[in-house]
KEROFI-550093 format. One line per field, with one value per residue (C-alpha): residue number from 1; x negated, y, z negated; chain. Coordinates in pm, whole numbers, plus 50000, padded with zeros to 5 digits. Layout:
% residues N
i <- (NUM, ...)
east <- (X, ...)
north <- (Y, ...)
up <- (Z, ...)
ch <- (A, ...)
This chain:
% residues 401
i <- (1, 2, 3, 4, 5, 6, 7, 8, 9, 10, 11, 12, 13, 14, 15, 16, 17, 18, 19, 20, 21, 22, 23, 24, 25, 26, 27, 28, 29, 30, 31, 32, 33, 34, 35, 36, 37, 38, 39, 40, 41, 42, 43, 44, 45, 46, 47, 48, 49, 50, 51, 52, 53, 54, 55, 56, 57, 58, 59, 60, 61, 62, 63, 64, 65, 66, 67, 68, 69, 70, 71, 72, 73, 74, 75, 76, 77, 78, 79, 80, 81, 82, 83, 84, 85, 86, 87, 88, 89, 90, 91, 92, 93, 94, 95, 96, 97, 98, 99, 100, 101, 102, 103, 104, 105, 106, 107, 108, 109, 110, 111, 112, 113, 114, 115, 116, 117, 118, 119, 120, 121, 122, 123, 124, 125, 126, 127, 128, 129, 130, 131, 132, 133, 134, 135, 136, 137, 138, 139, 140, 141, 142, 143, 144, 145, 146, 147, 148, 149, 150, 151, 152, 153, 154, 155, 156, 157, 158, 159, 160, 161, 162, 163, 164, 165, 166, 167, 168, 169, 170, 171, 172, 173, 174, 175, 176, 177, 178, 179, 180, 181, 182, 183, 184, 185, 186, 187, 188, 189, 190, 191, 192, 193, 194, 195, 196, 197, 198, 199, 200, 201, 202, 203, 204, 205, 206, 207, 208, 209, 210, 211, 212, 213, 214, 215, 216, 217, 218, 219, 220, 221, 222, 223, 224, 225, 226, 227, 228, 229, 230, 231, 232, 233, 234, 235, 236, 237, 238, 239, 240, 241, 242, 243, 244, 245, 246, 247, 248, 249, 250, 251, 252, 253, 254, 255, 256, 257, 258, 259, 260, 261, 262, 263, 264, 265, 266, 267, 268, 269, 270, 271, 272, 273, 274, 275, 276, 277, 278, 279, 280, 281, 282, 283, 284, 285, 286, 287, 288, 289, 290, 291, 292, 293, 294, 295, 296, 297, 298, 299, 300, 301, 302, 303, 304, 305, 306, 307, 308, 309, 310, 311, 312, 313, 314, 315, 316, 317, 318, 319, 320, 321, 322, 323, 324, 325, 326, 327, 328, 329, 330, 331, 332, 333, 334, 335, 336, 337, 338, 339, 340, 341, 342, 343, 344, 345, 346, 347, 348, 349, 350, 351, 352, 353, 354, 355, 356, 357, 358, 359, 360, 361, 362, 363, 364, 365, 366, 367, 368, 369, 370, 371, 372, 373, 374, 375, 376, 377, 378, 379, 380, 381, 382, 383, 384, 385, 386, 387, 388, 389, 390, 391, 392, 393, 394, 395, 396, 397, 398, 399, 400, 401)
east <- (51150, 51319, 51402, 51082, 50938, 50658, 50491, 50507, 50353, 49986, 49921, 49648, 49489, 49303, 49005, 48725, 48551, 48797, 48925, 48786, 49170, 49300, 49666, 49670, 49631, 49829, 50118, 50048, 50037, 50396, 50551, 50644, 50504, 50488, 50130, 50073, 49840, 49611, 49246, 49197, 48930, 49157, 49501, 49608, 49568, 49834, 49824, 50108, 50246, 50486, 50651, 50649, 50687, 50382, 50431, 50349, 50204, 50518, 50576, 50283, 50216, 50034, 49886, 49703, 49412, 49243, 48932, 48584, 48307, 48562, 48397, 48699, 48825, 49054, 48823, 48720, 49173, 49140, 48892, 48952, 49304, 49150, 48922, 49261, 49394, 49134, 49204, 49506, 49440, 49417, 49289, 49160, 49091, 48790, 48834, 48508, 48492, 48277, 48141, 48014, 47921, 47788, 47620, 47561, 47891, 47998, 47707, 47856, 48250, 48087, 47958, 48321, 48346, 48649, 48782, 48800, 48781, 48569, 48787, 48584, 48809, 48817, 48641, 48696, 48448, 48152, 47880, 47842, 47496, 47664, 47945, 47769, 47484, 47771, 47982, 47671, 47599, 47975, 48135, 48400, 48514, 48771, 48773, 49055, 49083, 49428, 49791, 49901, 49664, 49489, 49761, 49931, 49572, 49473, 49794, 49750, 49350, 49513, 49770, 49514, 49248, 49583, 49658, 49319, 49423, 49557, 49724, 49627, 49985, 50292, 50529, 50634, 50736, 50726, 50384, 50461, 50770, 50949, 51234, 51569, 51417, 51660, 51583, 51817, 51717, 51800, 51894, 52007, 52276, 52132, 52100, 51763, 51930, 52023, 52401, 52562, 52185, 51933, 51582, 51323, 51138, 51485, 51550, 51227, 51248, 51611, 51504, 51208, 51395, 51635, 51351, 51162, 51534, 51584, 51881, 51901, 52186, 52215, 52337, 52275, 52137, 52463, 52584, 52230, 52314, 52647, 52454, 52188, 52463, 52611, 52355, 52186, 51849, 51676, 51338, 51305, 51427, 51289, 51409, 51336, 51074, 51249, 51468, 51182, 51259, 51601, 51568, 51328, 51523, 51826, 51605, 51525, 51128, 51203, 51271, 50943, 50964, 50875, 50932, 50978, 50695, 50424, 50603, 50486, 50125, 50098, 50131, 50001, 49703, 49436, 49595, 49292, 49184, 49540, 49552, 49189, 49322, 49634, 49426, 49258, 49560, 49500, 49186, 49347, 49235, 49316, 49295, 49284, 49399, 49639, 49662, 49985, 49983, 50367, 50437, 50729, 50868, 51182, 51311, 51248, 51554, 51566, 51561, 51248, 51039, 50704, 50681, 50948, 51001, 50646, 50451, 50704, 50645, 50297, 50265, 50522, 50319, 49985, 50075, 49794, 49801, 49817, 49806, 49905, 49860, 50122, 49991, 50297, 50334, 49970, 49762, 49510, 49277, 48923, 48795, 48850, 48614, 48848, 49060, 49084, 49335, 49494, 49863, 49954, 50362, 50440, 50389, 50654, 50646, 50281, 50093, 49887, 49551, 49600, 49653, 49352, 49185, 49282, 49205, 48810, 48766, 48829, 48683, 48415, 48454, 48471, 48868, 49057, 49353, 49715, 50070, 50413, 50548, 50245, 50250, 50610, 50579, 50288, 50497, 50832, 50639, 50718, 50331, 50261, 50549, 50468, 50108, 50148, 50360, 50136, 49818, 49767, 49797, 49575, 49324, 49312, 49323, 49006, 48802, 48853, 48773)
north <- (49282, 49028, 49362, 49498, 49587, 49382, 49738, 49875, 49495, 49457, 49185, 48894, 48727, 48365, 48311, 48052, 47792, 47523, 47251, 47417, 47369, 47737, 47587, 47392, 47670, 47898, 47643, 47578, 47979, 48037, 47776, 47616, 47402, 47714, 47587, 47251, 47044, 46830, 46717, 46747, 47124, 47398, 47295, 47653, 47853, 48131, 48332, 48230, 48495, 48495, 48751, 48671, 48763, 48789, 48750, 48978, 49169, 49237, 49179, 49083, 48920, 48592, 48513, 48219, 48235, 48060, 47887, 48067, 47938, 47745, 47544, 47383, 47447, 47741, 47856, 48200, 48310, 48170, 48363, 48691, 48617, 48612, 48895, 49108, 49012, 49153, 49496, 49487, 49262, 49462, 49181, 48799, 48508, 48295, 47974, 47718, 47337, 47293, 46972, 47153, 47512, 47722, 48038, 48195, 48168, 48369, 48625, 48680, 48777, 48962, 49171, 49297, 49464, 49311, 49306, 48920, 48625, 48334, 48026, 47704, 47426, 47057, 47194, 46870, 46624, 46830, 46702, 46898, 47076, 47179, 47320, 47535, 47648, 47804, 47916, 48119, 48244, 48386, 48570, 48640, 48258, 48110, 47695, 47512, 47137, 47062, 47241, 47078, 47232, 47506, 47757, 47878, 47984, 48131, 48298, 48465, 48550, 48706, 48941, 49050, 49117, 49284, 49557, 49653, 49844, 50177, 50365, 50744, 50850, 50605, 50914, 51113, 51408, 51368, 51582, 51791, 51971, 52005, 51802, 51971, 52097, 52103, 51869, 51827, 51519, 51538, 51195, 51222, 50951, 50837, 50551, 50468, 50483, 50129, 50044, 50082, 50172, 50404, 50372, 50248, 50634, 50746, 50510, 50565, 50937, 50959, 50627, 50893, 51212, 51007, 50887, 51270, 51393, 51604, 51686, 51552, 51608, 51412, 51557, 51535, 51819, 51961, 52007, 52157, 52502, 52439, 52200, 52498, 52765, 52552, 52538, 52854, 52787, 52487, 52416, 52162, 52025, 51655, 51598, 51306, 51374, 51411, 51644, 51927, 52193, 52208, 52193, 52448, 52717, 52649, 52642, 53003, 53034, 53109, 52692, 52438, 52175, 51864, 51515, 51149, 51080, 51263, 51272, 50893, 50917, 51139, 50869, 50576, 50771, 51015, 51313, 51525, 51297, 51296, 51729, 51774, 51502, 51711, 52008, 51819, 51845, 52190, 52013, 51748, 51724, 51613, 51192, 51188, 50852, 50851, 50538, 50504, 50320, 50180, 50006, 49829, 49627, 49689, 49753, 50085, 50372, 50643, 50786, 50600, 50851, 50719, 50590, 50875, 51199, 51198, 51122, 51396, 51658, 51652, 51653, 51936, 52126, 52072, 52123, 51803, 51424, 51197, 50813, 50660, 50334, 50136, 49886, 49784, 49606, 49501, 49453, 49683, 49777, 49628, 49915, 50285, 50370, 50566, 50709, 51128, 51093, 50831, 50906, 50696, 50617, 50706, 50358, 50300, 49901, 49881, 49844, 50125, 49928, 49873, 50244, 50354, 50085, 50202, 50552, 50458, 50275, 50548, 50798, 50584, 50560, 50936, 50876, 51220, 51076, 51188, 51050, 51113, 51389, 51621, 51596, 51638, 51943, 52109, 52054, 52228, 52510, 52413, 52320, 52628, 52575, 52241, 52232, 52569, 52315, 52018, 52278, 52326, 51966, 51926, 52113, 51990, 51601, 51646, 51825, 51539, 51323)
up <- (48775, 49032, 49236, 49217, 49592, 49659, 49718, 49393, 49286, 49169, 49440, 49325, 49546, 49554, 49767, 49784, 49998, 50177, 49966, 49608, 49488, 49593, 49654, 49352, 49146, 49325, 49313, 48894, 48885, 49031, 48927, 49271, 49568, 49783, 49924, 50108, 49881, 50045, 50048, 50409, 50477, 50688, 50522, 50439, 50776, 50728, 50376, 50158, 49928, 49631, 49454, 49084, 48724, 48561, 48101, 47997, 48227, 48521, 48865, 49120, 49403, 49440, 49756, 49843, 50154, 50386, 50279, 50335, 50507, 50726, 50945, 51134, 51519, 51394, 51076, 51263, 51264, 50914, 50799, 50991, 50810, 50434, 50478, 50583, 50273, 50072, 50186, 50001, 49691, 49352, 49186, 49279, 49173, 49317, 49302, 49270, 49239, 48934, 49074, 49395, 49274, 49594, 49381, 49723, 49872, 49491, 49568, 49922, 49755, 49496, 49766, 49826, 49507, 49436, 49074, 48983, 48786, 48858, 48816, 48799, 48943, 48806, 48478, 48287, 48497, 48444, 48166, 47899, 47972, 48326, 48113, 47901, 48119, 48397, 48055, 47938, 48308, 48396, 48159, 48347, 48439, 48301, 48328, 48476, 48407, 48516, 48561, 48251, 48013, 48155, 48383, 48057, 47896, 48344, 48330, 48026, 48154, 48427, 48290, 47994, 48268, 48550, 48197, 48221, 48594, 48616, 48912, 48917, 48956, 48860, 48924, 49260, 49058, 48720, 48720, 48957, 48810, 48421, 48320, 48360, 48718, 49026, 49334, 49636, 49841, 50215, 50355, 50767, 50804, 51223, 51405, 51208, 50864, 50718, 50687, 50337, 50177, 50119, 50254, 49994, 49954, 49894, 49609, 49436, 49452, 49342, 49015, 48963, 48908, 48708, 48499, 48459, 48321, 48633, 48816, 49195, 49410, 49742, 50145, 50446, 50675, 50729, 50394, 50215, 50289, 50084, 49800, 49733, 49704, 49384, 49183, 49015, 49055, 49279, 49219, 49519, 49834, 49944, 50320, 50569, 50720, 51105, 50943, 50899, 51129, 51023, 50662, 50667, 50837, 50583, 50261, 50102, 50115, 49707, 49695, 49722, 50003, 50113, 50228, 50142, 50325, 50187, 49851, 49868, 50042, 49742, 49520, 49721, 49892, 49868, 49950, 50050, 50309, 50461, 50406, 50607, 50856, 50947, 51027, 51294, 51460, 51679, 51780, 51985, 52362, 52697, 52708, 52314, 52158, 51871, 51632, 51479, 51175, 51039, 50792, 50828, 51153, 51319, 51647, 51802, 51915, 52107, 51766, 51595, 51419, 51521, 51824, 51975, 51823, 51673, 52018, 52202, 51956, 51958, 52370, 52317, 52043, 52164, 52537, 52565, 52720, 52457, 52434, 52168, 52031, 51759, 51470, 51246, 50921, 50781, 51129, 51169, 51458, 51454, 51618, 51543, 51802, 52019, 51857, 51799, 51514, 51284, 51178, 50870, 50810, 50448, 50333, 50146, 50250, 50165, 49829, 49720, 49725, 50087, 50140, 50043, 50156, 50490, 50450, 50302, 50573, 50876, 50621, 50685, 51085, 51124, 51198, 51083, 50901, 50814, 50746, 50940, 50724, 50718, 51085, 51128, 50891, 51081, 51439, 51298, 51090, 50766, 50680, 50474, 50231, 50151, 50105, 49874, 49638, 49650, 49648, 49251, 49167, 49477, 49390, 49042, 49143, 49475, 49130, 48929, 49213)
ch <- (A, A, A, A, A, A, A, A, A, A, A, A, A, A, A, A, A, A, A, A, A, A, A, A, A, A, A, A, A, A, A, A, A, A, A, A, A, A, A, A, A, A, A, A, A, A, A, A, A, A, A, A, A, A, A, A, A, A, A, A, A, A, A, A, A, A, A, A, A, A, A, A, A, A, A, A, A, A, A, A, A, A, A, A, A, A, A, A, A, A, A, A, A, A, A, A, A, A, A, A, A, A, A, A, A, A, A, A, A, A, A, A, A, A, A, A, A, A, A, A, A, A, A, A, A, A, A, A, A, A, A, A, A, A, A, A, A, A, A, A, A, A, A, A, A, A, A, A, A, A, A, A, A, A, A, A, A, A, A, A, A, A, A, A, A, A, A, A, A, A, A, A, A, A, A, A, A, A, A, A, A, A, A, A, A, A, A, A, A, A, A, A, A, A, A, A, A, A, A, A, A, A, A, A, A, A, A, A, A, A, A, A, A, A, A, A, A, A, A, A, A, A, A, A, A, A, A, A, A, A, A, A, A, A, A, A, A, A, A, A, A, A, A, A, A, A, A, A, A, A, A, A, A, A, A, A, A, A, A, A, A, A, A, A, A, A, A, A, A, A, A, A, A, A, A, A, A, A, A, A, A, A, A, A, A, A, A, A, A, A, A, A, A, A, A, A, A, A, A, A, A, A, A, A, A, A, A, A, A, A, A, A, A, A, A, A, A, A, A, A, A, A, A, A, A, A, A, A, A, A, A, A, A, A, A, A, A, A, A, A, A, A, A, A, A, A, A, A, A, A, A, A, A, A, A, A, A, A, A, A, A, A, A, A, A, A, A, A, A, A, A, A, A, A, A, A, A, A, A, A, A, A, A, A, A, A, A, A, A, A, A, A, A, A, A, A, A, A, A, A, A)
């Protein structure tokens, strides 16, 4: 669980008005002073997250925020800062002082539909008709009185209330094909790849085929054409996604393909927003803004998928003039206003909550929306192939939808 990417992690997250305790009980929570304490207003400015284990529940991610309703010379950042953590936060905690309950500072979180408990702070110096009248108002509260006697019985709140989530999918292929099934996984060794280790899709697809009893075999571009002809049957080739036009001129149309990339916006996303966003594609113009969305941070090659061989293939294939514009890690625009087309990376460093977070929200702007690999699929003509294997599940999942 120690190994666990903080992206695969249910992340919790604690929110509140400045000074209702937030970092005391996010320090009782994990164990550790990770917050500064203190009982001056605006002490937390930055969020403060820590990966943890969660009995019994798993691995999260506890992140502490920014009071609300900050009133202090920096309270604005602070606050702009807590609201972007919601967008990712499966689950919070608000935190209230008991002694100062604001019900209309609670009405205004509630109005993010955020799944939460109300955790009334400094429990033990209220009177007893207090007590009981908030008890029978909020059912779902849960009293804190001090670290000593009241984290075991939040913790335990918390993972009983964290079981009650479900992702749609926990599997990349496990429902897609039967155990015993063939998969060749194409991993390019460039400039881009990490020294001495795989990239994170790469490790979660091979752990997954591992854990669906199928067989995968691993090579680079240069040795598929070899790795198919030893096997008997192959049911499907995964490639990186910059490896597209290749792979599909080597792989028999008789095998299914696809990529890391979508492989994981599969899991993370909603698919049939990112399928209608790649058809937008042909529709591109002269002067059209593109918003690339990655989610990791590194430094950028001559080789970087996004912000090269992404941008060149698209003025290539669509013969247009096309800015582009780069957001990496969690920053987001705060206006989608003009932009022609979003293109999301797989998301492999992000949590899934933030994903579709994301996606609702330019669904919501207008903003056609799609990931690196079905764009680098459309540009080298391997499209077709890949949404025919994704289609039936597809299909199936936008019905139940």
């Amino acid at each position: 669980m120690e190994k666990t990417p903080n992206s695969m992690r249910r992340h919790v997250a604690i929110f509140g008005k400045t000074n209702a305790g937030k970092s005391t009980i996010f320090n009782a929570l994990t164990g550790q002073q990770n917050a500064i304490v203190s009982p001056q207003a605006g002490t937390t400015t930055d969020p403060v997250q820590k990966a943890m284990e969660l009995i019994p529940f798993g691995p999260i991610v506890m992140i502490d925020t920014a009071g609300l309703s900050d009133e202090t010379a920096l309270g604005q950042s602070r606050m702009q800062k807590t609201k972007n953590i919601m967008r990712r936060a499966d689950f919070a905690l608000y935190i209230v002082d008991a002694t100062d309950y604001d019900s209309a500072a609670y009405e205004e979180f509630c109005q993010q539909k955020l799944l939460h408990l109300l955790v009334f702070n400094k429990w033990g110096l209220l009177d007893e008709k207090t007590a009981f009248s908030l008890k029978e108002s909020y059912s779902n509260s849960v009293p804190f009185i001090d670290e000593t006697s009241s984290t075991d019985a939040l913790r335990e709140k918390l993972a009983e209330e964290l079981a009650k989530l479900s992702s749609e999918r926990s599997t990349f292929l496990g429902d897609l094909l039967p155990k015993g099934s063939v998969v060749i996984l194409v991993m390019p060794v460039d400039s881009e790849a990490p020294k001495g280790r795989l990239i994170l899709p790469q490790v979660q697809i091979l752990r997954d085929c591992l854990d669906n009893n199928m067989i995968a075999a691993c090579c680079q571009v240069e040795e598929l054409a070899e790795t198919i002809r030893r096997f008997d049957k192959v049911d499907l080739v995964v490639t990186d996604s910059q490896a597209f036009a290749a792979v599909n001129q080597i792989t028999p149309p008789t095998i299914a393909l696809t990529s890391f990339s979508i492989l994981v916006a599969r899991q993370k996303g909603s698919i049939s927003e990112l399928v209608y966003g790649s058809s937008t594609i042909e529709n591109l113009k002269d002067g059209d803004r593109i918003l690339m969305l990655e989610g990791c941070t590194h430094n950028s090659t001559h080789e970087d998928i996004g912000r090269v061989k992404i941008p060149n293939l698209l003025r290539k294939k669509t013969g247009k003039k096309l800015d582009f514009d780069y957001f990496s890690g969690y920053q987001f625009p705060d206006s989608l206003d003009n932009y022609a087309l979003a293109i999301q990376c797989g998301g492999c460093m992000l949590n899934e909550t933030e994903i579709k977070s994301r996606i609702r929200h330019m669904n919501e702007a207008g903003l056609p929306v799609t990931n690196y690999g079905m764009c680098l699929a459309i540009l080298s003509g391997a499209w077709n192939r890949c949404k025919n294997f994704l289609e039936g599940e597809w299909n199936e999942h936008s019905a139940n939808e």
